[in-house]
C-alpha positions in Angstrom: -35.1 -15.6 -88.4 -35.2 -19.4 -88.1 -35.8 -20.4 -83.9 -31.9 -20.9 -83.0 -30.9 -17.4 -84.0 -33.4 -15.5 -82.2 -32.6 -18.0 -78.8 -29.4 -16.6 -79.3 -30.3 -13.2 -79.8 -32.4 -13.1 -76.7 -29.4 -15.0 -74.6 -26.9 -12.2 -75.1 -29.6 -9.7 -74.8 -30.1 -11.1 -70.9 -26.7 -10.8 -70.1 -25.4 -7.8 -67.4 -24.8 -4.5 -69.1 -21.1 -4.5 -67.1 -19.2 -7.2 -69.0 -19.3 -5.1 -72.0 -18.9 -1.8 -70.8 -16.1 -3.1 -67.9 -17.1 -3.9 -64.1 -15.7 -2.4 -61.2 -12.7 -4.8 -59.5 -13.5 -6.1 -56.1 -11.1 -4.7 -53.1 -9.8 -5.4 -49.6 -8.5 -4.4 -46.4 -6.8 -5.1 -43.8 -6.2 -4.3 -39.9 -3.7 -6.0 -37.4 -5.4 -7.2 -34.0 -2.9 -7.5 -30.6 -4.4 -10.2 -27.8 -3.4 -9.3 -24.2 -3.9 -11.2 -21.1 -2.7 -10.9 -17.6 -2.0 -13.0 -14.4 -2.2 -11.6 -10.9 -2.4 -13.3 -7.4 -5.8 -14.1 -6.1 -5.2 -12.3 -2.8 -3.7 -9.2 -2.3 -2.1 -7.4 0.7 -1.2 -3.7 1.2 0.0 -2.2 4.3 0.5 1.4 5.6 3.9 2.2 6.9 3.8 3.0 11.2 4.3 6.7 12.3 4.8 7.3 16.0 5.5 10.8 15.3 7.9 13.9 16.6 7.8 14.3 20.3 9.2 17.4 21.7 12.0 15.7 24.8 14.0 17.8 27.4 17.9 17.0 27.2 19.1 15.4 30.3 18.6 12.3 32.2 14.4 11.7 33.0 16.0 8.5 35.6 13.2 6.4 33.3 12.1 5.5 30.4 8.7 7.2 28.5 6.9 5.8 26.0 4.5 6.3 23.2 1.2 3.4 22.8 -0.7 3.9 19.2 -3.7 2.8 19.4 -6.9 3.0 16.7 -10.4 3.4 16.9 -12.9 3.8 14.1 -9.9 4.8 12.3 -8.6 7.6 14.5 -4.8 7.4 15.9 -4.1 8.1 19.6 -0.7 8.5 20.8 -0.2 8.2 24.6 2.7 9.2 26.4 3.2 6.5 29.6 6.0 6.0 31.9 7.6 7.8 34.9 9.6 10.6 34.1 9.4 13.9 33.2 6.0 13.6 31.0 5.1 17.3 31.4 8.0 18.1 29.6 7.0 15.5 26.9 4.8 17.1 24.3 4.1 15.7 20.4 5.5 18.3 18.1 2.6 20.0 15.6 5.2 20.9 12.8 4.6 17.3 11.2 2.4 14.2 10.9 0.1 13.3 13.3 0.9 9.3 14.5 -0.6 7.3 12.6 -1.1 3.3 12.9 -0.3 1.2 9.6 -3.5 0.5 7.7 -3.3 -3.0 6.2 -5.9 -4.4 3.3 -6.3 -7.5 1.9 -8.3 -7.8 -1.0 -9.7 -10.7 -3.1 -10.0 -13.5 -1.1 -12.6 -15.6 -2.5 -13.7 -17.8 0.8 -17.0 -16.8 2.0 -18.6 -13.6 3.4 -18.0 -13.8 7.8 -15.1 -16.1 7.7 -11.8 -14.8 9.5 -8.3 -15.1 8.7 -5.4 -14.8 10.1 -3.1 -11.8 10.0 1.0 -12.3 10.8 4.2 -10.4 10.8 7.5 -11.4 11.6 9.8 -9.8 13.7 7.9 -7.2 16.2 10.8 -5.5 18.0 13.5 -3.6 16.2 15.7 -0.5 17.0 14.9 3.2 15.3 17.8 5.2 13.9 21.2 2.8 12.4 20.0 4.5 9.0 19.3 7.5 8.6 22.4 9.4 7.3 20.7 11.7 4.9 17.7 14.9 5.1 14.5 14.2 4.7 14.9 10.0 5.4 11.5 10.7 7.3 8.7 10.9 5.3 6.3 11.5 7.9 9.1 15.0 9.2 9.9 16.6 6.0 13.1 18.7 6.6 14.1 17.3 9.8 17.6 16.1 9.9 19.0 12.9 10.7 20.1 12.4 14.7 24.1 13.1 14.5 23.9 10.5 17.3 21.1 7.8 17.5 19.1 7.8 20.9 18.8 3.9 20.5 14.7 4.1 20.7 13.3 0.7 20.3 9.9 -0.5 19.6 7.4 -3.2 19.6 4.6 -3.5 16.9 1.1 -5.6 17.4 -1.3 -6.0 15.3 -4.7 -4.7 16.4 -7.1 -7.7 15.1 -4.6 -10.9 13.8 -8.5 -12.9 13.3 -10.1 -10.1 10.8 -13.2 -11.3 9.4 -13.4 -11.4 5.4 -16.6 -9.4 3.6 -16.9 -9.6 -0.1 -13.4 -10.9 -0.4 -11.8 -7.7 1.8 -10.7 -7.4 5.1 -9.0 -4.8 7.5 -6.5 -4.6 10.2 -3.8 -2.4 11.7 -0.1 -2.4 13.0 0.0 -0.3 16.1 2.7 -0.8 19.1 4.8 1.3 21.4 7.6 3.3 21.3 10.1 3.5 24.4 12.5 6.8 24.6 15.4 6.3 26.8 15.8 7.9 29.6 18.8 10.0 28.6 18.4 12.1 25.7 21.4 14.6 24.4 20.6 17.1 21.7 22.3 15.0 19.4 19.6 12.7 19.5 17.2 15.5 18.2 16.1 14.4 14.6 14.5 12.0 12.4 14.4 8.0 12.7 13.1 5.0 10.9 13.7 1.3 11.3 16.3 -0.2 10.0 14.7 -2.9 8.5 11.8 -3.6 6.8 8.7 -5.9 8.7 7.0 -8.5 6.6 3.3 -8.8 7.3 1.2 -11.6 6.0 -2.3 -12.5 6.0 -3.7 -16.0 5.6 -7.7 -16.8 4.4 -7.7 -20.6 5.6 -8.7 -21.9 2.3 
C-alpha cells in the first residue's frame, strides 16, 4: 500500500461512528413569559367609619338637649352622655356595637422617622338620618329599622391629633366628636341613622 492510500485509510477510520450509522437530530422548546408591573401612590390613607352607637331615650320632651363626646385613649372608646335633661333615663343600648372612634392610617410616607404631618377633613358638622329608608342601613345595629321619622340629630367630628408624628413611614390618628339628641324625641324617632354624606379626610407629610 503506497503512503497516500493508507493516509486515507487512517482518515476515514478517525471519523465519528454516527455519520454512518445516522445521528440523533437536535431539538427545541419553547415557553411563553408574561412581564407585569404596577403603579400605586406613595402614601396611603385608610380611615375607620365613626360609630356613636344606640342609646336607649325616653319619648317626651327632656326641655334640653343631651349629648354623646367619643373620646379615645390607648385605643379604647368612651362615650359620655353630657347635657341637662333627663340623663338617668339615657342609657347606651348593649344589643349592638360599642362606640367606636374612626381609626385613620397613613402608610408609606417616605420623610424621615419623628417628623409630623398634618391631618384634615372637610366638612365637620352634618345632620344623621335624610337616608336611611331601608333595614339594616346601619352597620354598626344590624336589624334595627330605619327611624319612620328622623329625630334631626346633628353632630360635630374632630380629629384627635391633626400634627401625628410619622415612624417608618406610618402614622395614626382618630376622628372622634359629639353627638347632640334633641330634646324632643317621639317613638318615631326610634331606629337606625347614618350621615348623609360622606367626610373626606386627608393627611399631608410636608415633603
Amino acid at each position: 500500500m503506497n503512503m497516500k492510500k493508507m493516509v486515507a485509510s487512517l482518515a476515514v477510520a478517525a471519523l465519528p461512528f454516527g455519520i454512518f450509522v445516522g445521528q440523533a437530530a437536535a431539538e427545541t422548546a419553547s415557553d411563553t413569559v408574561d412581564v407585569y408591573a404596577g403603579l400605586a401612590p406613595v402614601m396611603e390613607l385608610s380611615c375607620e367609619d365613626v360609630n356613636f352607637g344606640v342609646w336607649r331615650v325616653p319619648t317626651g320632651d327632656r326641655a334640653a338637649v343631651n349629648t354623646i363626646t367619643l373620646t379615645n385613649s390607648e385605643g379604647v372608646t368612651t362615650a359620655a352622655v353630657g347635657g341637662i335633661g333627663v340623663l338617668s333615663d339615657i342609657s347606651l343600648s348593649g344589643n349592638y356595637d360599642d362606640p367606636q372612634v374612626g381609626l385613620c392610617t397613613v402608610s408609606g410616607s417616605s420623610v424621615a422617622d419623628s417628623l409630623t404631618g398634618y391631618a384634615m377633613i372637610d366638612s365637620e358638622d352634618s345632620v344623621l338620618g335624610a337616608t336611611m329608608v331601608s333595614t339594616n342601613a346601619n352597620p354598626f345595629a344590624e336589624g334595627l329599622n330605619s327611624p319612620s321619622i328622623t329625630a334631626g340629630m346633628v353632630y360635630d367630628l374632630t380629629l384627635s391629633n391633626a400634627t401625628p408624628e410619622i415612624q417608618s413611614g406610618t402614622a395614626f390618628f382618630y376622628v372622634s366628636g359629639v353627638l347632640t339628641i334633641p330634646a324632643a324625641v317621639v317613638a318615631d324617632n326610634y331606629g337606625a341613622y347614618r350621615s348623609t354624606a360622606s367626610h373626606t379626610v386627608s393627611f399631608n407629610d410636608a415633603q
